[in-house]
C-alpha positions in Angstrom: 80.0 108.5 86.2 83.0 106.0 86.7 81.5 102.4 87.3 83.9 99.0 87.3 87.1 97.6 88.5 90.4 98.8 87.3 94.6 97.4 88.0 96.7 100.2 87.4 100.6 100.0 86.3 103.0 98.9 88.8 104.7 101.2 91.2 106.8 103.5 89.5 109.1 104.3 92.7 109.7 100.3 93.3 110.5 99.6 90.0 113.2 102.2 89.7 114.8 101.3 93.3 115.4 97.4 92.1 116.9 98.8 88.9 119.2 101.2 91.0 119.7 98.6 93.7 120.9 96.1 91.0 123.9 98.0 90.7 125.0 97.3 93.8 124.0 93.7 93.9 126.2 91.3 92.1 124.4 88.5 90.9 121.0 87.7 89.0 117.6 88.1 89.8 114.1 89.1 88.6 111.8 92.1 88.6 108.1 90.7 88.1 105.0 93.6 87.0 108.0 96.2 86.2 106.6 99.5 84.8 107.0 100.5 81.9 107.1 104.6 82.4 109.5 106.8 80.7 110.9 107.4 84.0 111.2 103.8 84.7 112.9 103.0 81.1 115.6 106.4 81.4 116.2 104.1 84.3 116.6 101.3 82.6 119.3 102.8 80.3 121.2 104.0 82.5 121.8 100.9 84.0 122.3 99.0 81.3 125.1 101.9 79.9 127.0 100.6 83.7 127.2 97.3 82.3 123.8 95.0 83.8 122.9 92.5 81.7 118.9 93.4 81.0 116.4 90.9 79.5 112.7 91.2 78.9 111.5 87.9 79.2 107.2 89.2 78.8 106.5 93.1 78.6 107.0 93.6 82.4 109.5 90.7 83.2 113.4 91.4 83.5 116.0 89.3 84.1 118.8 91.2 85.5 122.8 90.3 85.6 125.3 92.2 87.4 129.0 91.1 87.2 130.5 94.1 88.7 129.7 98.0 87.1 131.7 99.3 84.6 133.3 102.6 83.4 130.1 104.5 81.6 130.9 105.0 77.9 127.9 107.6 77.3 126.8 110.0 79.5 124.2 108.2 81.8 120.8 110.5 80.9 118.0 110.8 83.1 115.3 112.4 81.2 112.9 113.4 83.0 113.6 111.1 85.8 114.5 113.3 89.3 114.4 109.5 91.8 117.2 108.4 88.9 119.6 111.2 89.1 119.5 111.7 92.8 119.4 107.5 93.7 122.3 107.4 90.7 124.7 109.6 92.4 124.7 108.1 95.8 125.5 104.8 94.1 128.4 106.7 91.6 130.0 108.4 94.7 131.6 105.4 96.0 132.8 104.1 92.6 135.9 103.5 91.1 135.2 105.1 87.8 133.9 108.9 86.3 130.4 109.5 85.7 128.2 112.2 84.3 124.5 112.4 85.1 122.5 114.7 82.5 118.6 115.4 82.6 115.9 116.7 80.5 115.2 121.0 80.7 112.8 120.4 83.6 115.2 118.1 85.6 118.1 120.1 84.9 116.0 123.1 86.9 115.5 120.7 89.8 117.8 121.3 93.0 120.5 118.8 93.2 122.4 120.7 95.9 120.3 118.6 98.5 122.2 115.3 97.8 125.3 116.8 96.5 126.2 118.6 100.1 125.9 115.3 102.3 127.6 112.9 99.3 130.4 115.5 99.4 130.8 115.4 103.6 130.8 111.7 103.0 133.9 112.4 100.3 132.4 112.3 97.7 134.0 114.2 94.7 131.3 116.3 92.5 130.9 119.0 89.6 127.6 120.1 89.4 125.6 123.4 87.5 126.0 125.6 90.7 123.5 123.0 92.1 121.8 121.2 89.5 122.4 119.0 86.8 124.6 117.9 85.0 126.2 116.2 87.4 129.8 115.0 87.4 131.4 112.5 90.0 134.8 111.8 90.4 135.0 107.9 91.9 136.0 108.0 95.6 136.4 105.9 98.7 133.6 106.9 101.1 133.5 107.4 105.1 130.3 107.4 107.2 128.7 110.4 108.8 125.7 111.6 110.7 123.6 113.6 108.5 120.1 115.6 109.5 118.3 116.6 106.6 116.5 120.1 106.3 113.7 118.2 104.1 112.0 115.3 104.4 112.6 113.3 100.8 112.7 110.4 100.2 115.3 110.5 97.2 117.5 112.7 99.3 117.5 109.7 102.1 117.9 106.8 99.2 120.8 109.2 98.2 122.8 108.6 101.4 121.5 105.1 102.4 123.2 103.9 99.0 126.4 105.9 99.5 126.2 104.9 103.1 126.6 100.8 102.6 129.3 101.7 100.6 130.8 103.9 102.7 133.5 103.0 106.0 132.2 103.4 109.2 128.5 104.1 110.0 126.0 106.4 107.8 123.6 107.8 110.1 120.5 110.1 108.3 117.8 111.7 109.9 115.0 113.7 108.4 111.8 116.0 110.1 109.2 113.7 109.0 109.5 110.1 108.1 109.2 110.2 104.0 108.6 106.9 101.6 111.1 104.1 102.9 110.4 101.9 100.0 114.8 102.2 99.6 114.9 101.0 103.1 112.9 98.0 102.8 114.5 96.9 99.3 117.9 97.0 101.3 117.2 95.4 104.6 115.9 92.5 102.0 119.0 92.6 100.1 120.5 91.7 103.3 122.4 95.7 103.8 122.9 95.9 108.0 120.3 98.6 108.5 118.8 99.8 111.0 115.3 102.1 111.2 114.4 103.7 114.2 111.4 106.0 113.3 112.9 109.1 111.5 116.3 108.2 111.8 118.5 105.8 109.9 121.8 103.7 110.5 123.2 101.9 107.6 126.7 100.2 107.6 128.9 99.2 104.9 127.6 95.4 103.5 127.5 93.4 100.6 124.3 93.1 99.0 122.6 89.7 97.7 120.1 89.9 94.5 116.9 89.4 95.6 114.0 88.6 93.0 110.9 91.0 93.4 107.3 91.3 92.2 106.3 95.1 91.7 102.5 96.0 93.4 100.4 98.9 91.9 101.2 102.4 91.5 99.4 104.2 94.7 100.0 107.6 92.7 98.7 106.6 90.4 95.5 105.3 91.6 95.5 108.6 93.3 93.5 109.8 90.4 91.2 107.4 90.0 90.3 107.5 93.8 89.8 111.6 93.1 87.6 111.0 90.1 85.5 108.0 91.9 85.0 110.6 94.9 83.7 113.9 93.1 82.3 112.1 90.0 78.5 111.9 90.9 77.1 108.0 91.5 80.5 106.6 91.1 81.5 103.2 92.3 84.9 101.7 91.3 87.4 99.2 92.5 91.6 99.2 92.1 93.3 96.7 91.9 96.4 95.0 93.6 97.1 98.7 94.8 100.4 99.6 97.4 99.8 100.6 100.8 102.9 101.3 102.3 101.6 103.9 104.9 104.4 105.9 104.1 102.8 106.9 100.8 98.9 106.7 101.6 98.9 109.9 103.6 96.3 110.7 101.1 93.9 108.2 102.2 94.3 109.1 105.6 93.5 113.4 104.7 90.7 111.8 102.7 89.3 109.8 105.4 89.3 113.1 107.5 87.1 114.8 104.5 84.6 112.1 105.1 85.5 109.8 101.7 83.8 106.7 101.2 86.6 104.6 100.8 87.3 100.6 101.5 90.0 98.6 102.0 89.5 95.4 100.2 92.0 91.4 100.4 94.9 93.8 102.5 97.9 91.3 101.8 102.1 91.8 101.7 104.9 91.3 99.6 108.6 91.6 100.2 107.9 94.0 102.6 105.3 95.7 100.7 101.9 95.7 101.8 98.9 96.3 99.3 95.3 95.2 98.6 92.2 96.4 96.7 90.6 99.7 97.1 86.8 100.6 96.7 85.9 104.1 95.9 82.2 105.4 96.3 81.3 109.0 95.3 81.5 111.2 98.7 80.2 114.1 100.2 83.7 115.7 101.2 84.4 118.4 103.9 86.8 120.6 103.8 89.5 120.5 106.1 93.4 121.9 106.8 95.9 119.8 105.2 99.4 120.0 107.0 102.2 119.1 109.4 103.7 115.6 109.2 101.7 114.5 106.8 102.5 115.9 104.1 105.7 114.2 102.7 103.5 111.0 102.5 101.1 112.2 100.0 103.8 114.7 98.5 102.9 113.2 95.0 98.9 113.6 95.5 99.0 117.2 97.3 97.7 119.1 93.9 94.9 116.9 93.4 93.2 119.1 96.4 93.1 121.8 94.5 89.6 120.0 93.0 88.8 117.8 95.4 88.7 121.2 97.8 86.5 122.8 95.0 83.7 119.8 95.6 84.0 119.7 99.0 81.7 121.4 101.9 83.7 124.4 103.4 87.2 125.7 103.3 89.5 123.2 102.0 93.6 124.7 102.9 97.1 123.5 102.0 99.9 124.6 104.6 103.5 123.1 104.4 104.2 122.3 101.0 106.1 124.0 99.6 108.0 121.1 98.3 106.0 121.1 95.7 107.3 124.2 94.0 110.5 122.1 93.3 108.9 119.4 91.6 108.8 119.0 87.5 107.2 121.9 87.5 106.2 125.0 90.4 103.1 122.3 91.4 101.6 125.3 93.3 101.3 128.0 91.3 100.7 125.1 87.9 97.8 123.7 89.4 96.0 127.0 91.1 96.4 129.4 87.9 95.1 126.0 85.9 92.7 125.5 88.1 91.6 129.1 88.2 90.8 129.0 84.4 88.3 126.5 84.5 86.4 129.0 86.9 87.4 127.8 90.5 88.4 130.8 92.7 91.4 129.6 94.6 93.7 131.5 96.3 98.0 130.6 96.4 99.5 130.8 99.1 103.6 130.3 99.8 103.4 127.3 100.7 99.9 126.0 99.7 96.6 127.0 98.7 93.2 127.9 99.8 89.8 126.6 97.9 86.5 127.0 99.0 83.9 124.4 98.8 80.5 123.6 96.5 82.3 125.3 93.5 81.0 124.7 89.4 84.0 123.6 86.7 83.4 125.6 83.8 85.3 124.9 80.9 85.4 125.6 77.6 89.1 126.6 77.9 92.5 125.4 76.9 94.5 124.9 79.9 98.2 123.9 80.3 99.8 120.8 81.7 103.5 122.7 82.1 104.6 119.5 80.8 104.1 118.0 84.5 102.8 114.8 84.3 100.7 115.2 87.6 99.5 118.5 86.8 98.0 116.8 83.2 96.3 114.4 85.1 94.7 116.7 88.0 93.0 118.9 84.9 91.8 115.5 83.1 90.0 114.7 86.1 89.1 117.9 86.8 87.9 118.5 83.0 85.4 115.3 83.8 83.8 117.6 86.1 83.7 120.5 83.2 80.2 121.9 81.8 81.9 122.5 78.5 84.9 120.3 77.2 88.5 121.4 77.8 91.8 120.8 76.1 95.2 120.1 78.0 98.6 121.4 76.5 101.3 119.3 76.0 99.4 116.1 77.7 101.4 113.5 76.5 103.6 113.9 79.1 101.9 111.3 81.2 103.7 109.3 79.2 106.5 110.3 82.4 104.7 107.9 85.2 101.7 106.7 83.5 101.0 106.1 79.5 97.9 103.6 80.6 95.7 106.5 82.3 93.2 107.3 79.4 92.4 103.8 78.8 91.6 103.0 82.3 89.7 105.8 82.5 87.8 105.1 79.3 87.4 101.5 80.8 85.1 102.6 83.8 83.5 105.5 82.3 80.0 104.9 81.9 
């Protein structure tokens, strides 16, 4: 069982956005609790290759000085990092200078097409790999436009939004459903003439201000521990200093509709960003139909159903996401033939899954992360519900978004 208090890593999402928003920003300021992912660091350097002025002042304190981007003299690599490469480019289109993005294999498979079409209506000038990386932009003056999304993402929006307060004239984006708006907070602070109006968006051209920002806690990331403490029998734990931006706790609001035991604890806000403590009691789940609007809020914690389904009383089902086949890796098919090994019967679907309930984790198998950080995670939590131990391919790349999980887990496990 999983008994004590945890604080997981700062939000991985944040901490790229007041990198990438630097760039825009001239001026110094101060990212407080930054994280210290791969993601977050690829960030990091690419940043620092456009001329920022970075210093650590403690392991997750940077100073940051911007006195005006300069011509690249590398090529500005990603890694691994898809919120980099697609938040880069809308800030590269309206520059004055040549730029290539690269990526890693996985985020060179990853569609880029999505932000390249609207950058591109907005003037932008770009090369790409018939839609993915590497991609190549061409500085340009940019002009406003009115763009509707087909998907709801929220790297496609902060693609735009950042081209759009460069841009001339008024950027107007709309999307289906309203996805994370951590972007649109950060620039409304920075003092960027915004303006939200439920799924739609209307940014302006302005001049941003640095503003100084203290990172809260990862909610994806305490995704998994809020999994474990629900299926783990006789489990009681507490998170830490954890964001609750309702745009991306969608997955506490499917869980409260499965009939989870969990609390919302000292519920406070800063810059914008609301967060508290979370308590976690084992649950008796029930199954239920995941979908609709939804769904891009708790894009990031969709797979972990794939278990918590398999726990549960009843039918759990996954409609609408097929989203997830375009992540790091096809998060669909990963986590149900995964899944499947360790002696669940699950069934995919094109744009889901369907698990049935009360279901035993076998074990005694090798499974396969497919080098998604998310996936390796789902099956370490679902290999603590194993009869017989398991062993996860290629797991160190949780290093991606979270190189602290096994020691918090080792920290509560009793």
């Amino acid at each position: 069982m999983l008994k004590g208090t945890i604080t997981i890593p700062s939000d991985k999402s944040i901490s790229q956005r007041a990198l990438i928003l630097s760039t825009l920003a001239q001026g110094s300021f101060e990212i407080k609790n930054f994280c210290l992912s791969q993601d977050c660091l690829s960030t990091l350097g690419v940043v620092k290759n456009l001329g920022i002025d970075t210093e650590f002042v403690s392991e997750t304190h940077i100073k940051l000085k911007n006195n005006g981007l300069l011509a690249p003299q590398n090529i500005l690599n990603c890694n691994n990092s898809g919120t980099c490469m697609r938040m880069m480019s809308g800030v590269l289109a309206g520059q004055n200078f040549n730029s290539i993005l690269i990526g890693d294999e996985s985020l060179s498979k990853r569609p880029m097409k999505r932000i390249i079409d609207p950058l591109i209506l907005m003037g932008a000038k770009c090369k790409s790999n018939n839609g993915y990386a590497p991609l190549k932009f061409y500085g340009q003056n940019l002009y406003g436009i009115k763009y509707l999304s087909p998907v709801s993402s929220a790297q496609v929006k902060s693609a735009v939004l950042l081209a759009g307060v460069q841009a001339e004239d008024v950027t107007v984006f709309s999307e289906p459903f309203k996805s994370r708006n951590h972007t649109e907070i950060m620039l409304k602070n920075m003092g960027a003439d915004i303006y939200v109006n439920k799924n739609e968006i209307k940014i302006k051209k302005s001049v941003l201000s640095p503003k100084n920002i203290s990172v809260v806690g990862d909610f994806s990331s305490a995704a998994f521990f809020i999994a474990a403490g629900l299926v783990i029998p006789n489990s009681e734990i507490i998170i830490k200093n954890v964001g609750l931006n309702p745009t991306r706790t969608g997955f506490l609001s499917i869980l409260k509709n499965m009939n989870a035991n969990i609390e919302i604890l000292d519920y406070n806000e800063n810059n914008g960003e609301p967060y508290g403590d979370l308590k976690v009691n084992y649950s008796n789940l029930t199954g239920i139909t995941i979908e609709g609007e939804v769904i891009p809020n708790a894009i990031d914690e969709l797979p972990l159903f794939a278990l918590l389904g398999a726990c549960a009383n009843g039918k759990t089902v996954l409609k609408d996401a097929s989203e997830l086949r375009k992540k790091e890796s096809d998060r669909i098919s990963a986590i149900v033939n995964e899944i499947q090994k360790l002696g669940i019967v699950i069934e995919e679907t094109p744009d889901g899954f369907i698990v049935e309930g009360k279901q035993s984790f076998t074990g005694g198998i090798e499974v396969s992360s497919h080098k998604d950080h998310r996936i390796a995670m789902c099956l370490y939590i679902a290999g603590l519900l194993c009869k017989e131990p398991i062993s996860i391919k290629d797991f160190d790349c949780i290093n991606i978004s979270f190189p602290e999980f096994i020691n918090l887990i080792e920290q509560i496990s009793v």
